[in-house]
GUDOBA-116461 format. One record per residue (C-alpha): x, y, z; residue number from 0. Coordinates in Angstrom, 2 decimals, m for minus. Each point is the difference from the previous one (the first is absolute). Layout:
BEGIN
+---------+---------+---------+-----+
:    east :   north :      up :   k :
+---------+---------+---------+-----+
:       X :       Y :       Z : NUM :
...
+---------+---------+---------+-----+
END
This chain:
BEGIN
+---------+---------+---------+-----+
:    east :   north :      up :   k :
+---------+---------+---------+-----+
:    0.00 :    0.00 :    0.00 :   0 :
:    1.44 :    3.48 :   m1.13 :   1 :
:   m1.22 :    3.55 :    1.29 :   2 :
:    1.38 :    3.30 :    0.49 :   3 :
:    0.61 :    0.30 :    3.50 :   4 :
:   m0.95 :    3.21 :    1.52 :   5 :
:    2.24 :    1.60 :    1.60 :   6 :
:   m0.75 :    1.43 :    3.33 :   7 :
:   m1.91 :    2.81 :   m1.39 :   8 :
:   m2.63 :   m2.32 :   m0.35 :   9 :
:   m1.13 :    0.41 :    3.64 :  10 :
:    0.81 :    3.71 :    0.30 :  11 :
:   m3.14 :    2.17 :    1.66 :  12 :
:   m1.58 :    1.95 :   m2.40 :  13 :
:   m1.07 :   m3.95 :   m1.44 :  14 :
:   m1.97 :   m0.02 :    3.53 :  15 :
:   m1.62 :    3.31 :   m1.19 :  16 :
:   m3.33 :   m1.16 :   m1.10 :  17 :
:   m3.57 :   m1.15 :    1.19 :  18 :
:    0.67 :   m4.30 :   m0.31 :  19 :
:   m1.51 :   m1.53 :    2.82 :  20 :
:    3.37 :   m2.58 :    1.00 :  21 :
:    2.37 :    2.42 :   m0.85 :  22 :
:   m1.14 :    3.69 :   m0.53 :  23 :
:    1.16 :    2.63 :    2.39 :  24 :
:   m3.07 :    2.67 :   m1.40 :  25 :
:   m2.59 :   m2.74 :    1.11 :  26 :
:   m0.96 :    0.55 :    4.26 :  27 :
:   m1.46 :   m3.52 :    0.30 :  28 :
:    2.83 :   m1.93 :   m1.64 :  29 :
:    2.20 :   m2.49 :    0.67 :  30 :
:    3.45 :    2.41 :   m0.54 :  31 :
:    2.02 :   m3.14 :   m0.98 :  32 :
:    3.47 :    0.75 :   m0.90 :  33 :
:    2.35 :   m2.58 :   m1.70 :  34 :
:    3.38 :   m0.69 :   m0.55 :  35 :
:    2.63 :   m2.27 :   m2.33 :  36 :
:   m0.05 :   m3.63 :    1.52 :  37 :
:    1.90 :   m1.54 :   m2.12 :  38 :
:   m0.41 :   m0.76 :   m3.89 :  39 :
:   m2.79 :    0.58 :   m0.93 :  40 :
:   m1.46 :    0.53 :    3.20 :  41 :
:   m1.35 :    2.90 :    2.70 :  42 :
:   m0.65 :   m0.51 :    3.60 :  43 :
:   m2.38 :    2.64 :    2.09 :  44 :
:   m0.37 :    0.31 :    3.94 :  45 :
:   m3.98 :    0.50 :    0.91 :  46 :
:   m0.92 :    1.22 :    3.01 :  47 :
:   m3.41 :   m1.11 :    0.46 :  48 :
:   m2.84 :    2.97 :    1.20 :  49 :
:   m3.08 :   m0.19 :    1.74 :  50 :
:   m1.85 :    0.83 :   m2.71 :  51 :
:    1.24 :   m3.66 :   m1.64 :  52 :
:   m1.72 :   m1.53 :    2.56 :  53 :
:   m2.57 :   m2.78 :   m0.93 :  54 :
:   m0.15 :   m1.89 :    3.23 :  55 :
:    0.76 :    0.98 :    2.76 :  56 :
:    4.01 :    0.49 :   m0.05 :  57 :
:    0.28 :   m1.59 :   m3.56 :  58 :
:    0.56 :    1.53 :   m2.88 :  59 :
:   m2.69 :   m0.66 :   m2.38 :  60 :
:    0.44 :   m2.51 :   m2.94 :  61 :
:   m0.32 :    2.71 :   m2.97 :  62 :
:    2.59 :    2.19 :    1.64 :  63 :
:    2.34 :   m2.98 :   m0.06 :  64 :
:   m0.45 :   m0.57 :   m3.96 :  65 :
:    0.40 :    3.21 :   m0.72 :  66 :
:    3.12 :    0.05 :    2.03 :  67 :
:    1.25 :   m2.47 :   m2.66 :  68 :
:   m1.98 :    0.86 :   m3.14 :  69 :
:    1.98 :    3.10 :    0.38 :  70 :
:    3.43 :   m1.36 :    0.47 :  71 :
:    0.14 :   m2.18 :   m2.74 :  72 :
:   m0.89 :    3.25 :   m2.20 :  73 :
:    2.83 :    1.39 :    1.57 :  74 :
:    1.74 :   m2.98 :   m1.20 :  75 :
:   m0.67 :    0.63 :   m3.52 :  76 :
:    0.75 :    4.07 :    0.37 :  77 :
:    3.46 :   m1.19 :    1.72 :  78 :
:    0.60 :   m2.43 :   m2.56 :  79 :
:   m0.78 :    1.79 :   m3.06 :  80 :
:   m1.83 :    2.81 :    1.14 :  81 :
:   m2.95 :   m2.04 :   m1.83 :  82 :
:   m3.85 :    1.83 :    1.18 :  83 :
:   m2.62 :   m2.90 :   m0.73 :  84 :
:   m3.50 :   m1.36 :    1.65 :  85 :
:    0.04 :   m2.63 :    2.52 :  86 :
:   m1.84 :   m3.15 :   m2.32 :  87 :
:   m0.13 :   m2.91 :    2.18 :  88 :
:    1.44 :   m0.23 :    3.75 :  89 :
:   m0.32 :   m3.01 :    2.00 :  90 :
:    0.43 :    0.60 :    3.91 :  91 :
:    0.70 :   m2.46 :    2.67 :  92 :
:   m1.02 :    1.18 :    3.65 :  93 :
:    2.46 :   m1.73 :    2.86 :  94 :
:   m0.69 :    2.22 :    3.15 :  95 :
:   m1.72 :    2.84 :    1.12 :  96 :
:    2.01 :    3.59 :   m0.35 :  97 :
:   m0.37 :    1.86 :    3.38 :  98 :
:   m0.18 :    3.57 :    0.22 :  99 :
:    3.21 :   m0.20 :    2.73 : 100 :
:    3.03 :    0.01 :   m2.45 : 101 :
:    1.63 :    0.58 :   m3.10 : 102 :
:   m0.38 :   m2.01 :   m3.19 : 103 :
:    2.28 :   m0.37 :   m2.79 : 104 :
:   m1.22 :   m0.64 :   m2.93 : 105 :
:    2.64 :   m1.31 :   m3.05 : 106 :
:   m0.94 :   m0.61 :   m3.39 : 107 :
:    1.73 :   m0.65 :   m3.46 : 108 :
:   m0.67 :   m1.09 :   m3.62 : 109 :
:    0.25 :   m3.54 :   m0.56 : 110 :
:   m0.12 :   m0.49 :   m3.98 : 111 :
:   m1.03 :    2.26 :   m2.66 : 112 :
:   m1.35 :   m1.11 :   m3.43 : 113 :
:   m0.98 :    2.97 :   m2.44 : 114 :
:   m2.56 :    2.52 :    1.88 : 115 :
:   m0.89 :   m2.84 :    2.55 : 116 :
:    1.81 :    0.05 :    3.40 : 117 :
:    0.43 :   m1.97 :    2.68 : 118 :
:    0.33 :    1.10 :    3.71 : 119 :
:    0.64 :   m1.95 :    3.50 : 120 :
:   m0.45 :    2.07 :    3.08 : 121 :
:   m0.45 :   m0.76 :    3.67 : 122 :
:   m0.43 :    1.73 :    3.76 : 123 :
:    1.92 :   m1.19 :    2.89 : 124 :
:   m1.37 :    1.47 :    3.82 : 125 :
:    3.13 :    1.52 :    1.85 : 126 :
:    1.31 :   m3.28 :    0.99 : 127 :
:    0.59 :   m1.14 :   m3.56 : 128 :
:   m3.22 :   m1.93 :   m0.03 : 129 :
:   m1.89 :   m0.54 :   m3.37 : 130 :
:   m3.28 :    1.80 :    0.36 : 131 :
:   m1.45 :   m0.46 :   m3.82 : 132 :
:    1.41 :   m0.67 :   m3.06 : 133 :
:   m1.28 :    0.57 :   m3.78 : 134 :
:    1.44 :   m0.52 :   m3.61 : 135 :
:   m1.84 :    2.17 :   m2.84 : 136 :
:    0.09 :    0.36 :   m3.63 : 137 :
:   m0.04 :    4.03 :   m1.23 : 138 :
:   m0.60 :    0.98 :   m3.57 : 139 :
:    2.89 :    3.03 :   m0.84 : 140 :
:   m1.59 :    2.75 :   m1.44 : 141 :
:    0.98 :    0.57 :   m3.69 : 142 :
:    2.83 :    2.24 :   m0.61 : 143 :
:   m2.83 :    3.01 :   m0.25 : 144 :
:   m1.60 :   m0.60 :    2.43 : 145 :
:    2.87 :   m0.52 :    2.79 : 146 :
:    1.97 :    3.12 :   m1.34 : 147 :
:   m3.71 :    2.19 :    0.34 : 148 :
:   m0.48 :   m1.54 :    4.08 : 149 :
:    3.50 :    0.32 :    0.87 : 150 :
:   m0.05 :    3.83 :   m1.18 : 151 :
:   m3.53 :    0.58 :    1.48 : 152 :
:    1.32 :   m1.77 :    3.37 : 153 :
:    2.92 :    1.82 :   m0.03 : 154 :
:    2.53 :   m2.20 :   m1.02 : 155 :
:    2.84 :   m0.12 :   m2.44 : 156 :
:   m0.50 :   m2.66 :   m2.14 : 157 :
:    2.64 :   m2.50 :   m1.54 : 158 :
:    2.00 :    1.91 :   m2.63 : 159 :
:    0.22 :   m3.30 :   m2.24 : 160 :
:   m2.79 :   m0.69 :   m2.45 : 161 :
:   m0.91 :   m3.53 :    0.57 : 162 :
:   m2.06 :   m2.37 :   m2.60 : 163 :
:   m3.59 :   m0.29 :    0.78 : 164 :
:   m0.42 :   m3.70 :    0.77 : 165 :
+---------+---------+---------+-----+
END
């Protein structure tokens, strides 16, 4: 598998500056995620649950967890390639409840890519390294159009390189 690996830039603030739930600074009842390289191919995030996550009582609740890593494994893709795309398919495996009384860290990366199709793995460990959930999703890349039109409108510097629409 061959990308264009970001370079650090690709996590710099002014990305944050915009209204996405998971990651969007502008947006008062989001998640503020932040990421990081983990790796090839590959971001990790520290979450520090709220009480507004709260399904249970002193759990975070379910959909809060898959967006937790829905949104990494995007991250994945922007790291990897700065690829944009739609989440197509994601499978998620539940292990253990998330409580409200730590951090999480969330890592994700790109497993395989064939043309516009992509493959993600991403899971959340509780602050004793724990596996909380796990998921694996296919995204659809945007076409070149399309992902050079959302990365401007979001704020972001798109890949320089043409690439072939798959």
């Amino acid at each position: 598998m061959t990308g264009n690996p970001a370079p650090d830039e690709a996590f710099a603030d002014r990305i944050y500056n915009q209204i996405c739930f998971a990651c969007g600074d502008a947006n008062g009842h989001g998640l503020h995620m932040r990421f990081e390289r983990d790796g090839e191919n590959a971001v990790r995030c520290v979450y520090v649950p709220k009480p507004e996550d709260q399904g249970f009582p002193g759990v975070v609740h379910g959909g809060i967890v898959a967006a937790l890593l829905d949104e990494s494994m995007a991250w994945a893709m922007w790291a990897w390639d700065r690829a944009l795309g739609v989440t197509a398919k994601m499978e998620t495996r539940y292990r253990r409840s998330a409580t409200l009384d730590g951090p999480l860290t969330v890592r994700a990366r790109v497993e395989s890519v064939r043309g516009r199709r992509i493959e993600a793995r991403a899971h959340v460990e509780d602050a004793q390294g724990a596996t909380i959930a796990e998921a694996t999703a296919v995204f659809m890349r945007f076409t070149p159009d399309e992902e050079q039109r959302v990365s401007v409108a979001m704020g972001r510097e798109p890949s320089a390189a043409p690439r072939p629409e798959g």
